[in-house]
GULOKE-725630 format. One line per field, with one value per residue (C-alpha): residue number from 1; z negated, x negated, y; residue in three letters. Coordinates in steps of 0.5 Angstrom, whole numbers, m for minus. Each point is the difference from the previous one (the first is absolute). Layout:
<atoms>
num	[NUM,...]
w	[Z,...]
u	[X,...]
v	[Y,...]
residuo	[ALA,...]
</atoms>
This chain:
<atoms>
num	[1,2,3,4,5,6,7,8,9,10,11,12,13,14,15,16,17,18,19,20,21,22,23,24,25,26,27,28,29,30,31,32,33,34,35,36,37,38,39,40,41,42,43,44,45,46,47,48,49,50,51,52,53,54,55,56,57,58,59,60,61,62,63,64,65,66,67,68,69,70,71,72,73,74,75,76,77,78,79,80,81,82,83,84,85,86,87,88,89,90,91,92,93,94,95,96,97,98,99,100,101,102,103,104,105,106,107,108,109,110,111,112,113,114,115,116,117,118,119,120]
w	[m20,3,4,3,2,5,0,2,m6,m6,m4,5,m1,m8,0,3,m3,m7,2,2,m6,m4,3,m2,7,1,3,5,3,6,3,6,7,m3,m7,1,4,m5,m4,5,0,m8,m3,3,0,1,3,3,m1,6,4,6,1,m5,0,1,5,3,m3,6,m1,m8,2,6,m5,m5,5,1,m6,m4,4,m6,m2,2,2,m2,4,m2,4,0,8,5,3,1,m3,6,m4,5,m7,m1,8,m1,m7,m1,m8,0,m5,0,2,m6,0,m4,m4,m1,m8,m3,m2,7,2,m7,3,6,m4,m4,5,4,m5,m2,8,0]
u	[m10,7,1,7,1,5,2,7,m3,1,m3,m7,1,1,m6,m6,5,m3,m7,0,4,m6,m6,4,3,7,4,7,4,4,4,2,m2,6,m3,m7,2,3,m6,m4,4,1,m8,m6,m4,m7,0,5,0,5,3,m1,7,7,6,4,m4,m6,m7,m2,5,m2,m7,1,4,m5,m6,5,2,m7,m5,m4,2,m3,4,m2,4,2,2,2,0,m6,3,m5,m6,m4,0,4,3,m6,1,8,0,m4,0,0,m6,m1,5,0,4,5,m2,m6,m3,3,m6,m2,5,0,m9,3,5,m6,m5,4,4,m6,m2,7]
v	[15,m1,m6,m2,m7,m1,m8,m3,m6,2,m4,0,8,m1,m4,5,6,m3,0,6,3,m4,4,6,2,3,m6,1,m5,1,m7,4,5,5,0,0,6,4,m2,3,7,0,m1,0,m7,m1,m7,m4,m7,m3,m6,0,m4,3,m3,6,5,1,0,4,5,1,2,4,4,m1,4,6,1,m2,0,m1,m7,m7,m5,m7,m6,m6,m6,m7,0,0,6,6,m5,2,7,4,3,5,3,0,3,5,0,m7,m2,m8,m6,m5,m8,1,m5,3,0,6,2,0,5,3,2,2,5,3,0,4,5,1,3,3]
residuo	[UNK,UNK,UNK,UNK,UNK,UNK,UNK,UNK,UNK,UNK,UNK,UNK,UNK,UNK,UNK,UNK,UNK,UNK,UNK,UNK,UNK,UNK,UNK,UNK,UNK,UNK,UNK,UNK,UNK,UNK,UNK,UNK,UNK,UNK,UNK,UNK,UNK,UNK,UNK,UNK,UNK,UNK,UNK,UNK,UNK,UNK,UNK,UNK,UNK,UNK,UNK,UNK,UNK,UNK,UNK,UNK,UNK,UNK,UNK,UNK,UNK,UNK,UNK,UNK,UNK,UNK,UNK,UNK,UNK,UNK,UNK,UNK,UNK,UNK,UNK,UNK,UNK,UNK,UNK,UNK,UNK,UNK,UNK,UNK,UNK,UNK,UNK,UNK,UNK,UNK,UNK,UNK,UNK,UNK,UNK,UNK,UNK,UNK,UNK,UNK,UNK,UNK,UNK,UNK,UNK,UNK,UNK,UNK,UNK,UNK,UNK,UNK,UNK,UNK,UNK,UNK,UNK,UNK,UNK,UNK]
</atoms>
């Protein structure tokens, strides 16, 4: 399974990548909208686990281009803000597959990962 994390905090998208990488999954990490972008053009990715709030760019924007270029992949939100936690997420994005704290348990977010790379 192939995973990008699209996280401006690198040592809390290190910290879920090396989980991940411990279950076997194939693990990207992208810092920005622009690299998560280009990632998103160059390699396909089954799962996306993305924060909803980048410092440099737009989350939203990743993932409109993410639902025109690969449909196919799920995107999990992360997010340390109460924005979007009524779910209007799901009816915003349609790919968008689950809307975690961004302090949640990494095997939290690693069980959501499985579950719905397994469905992808």
């Amino acid at each position: 399974m192939d995973v990008l994390i699209v996280e401006s905090r690198l040592p809390l998208a290190s910290l879920w990548q090396a989980h991940l990488e411990r279950q076997g999954v194939h693990v990207l990490v992208a810092d920005t909208a622009d690299r998560a972008v280009a990632a998103v053009s160059a390699t396909h990715f089954d799962v996306i686990v993305m924060d909803l709030v980048l410092a440099d760019g737009s989350a939203l924007a990743v993932a409109d281009y993410v639902q025109y270029r690969r449909p196919d992949a799920k995107i999990i939100f992360v997010s340390d803000t109460s924005f979007f936690s009524d779910g209007s997420i799901f009816s915003m994005i349609p790919n968008a597959a689950g809307f975690l704290p961004a302090k949640s348990e990494p095997g939290d977010i690693a069980a959501l990962v499985e579950h719905h790379g397994r469905v992808a």
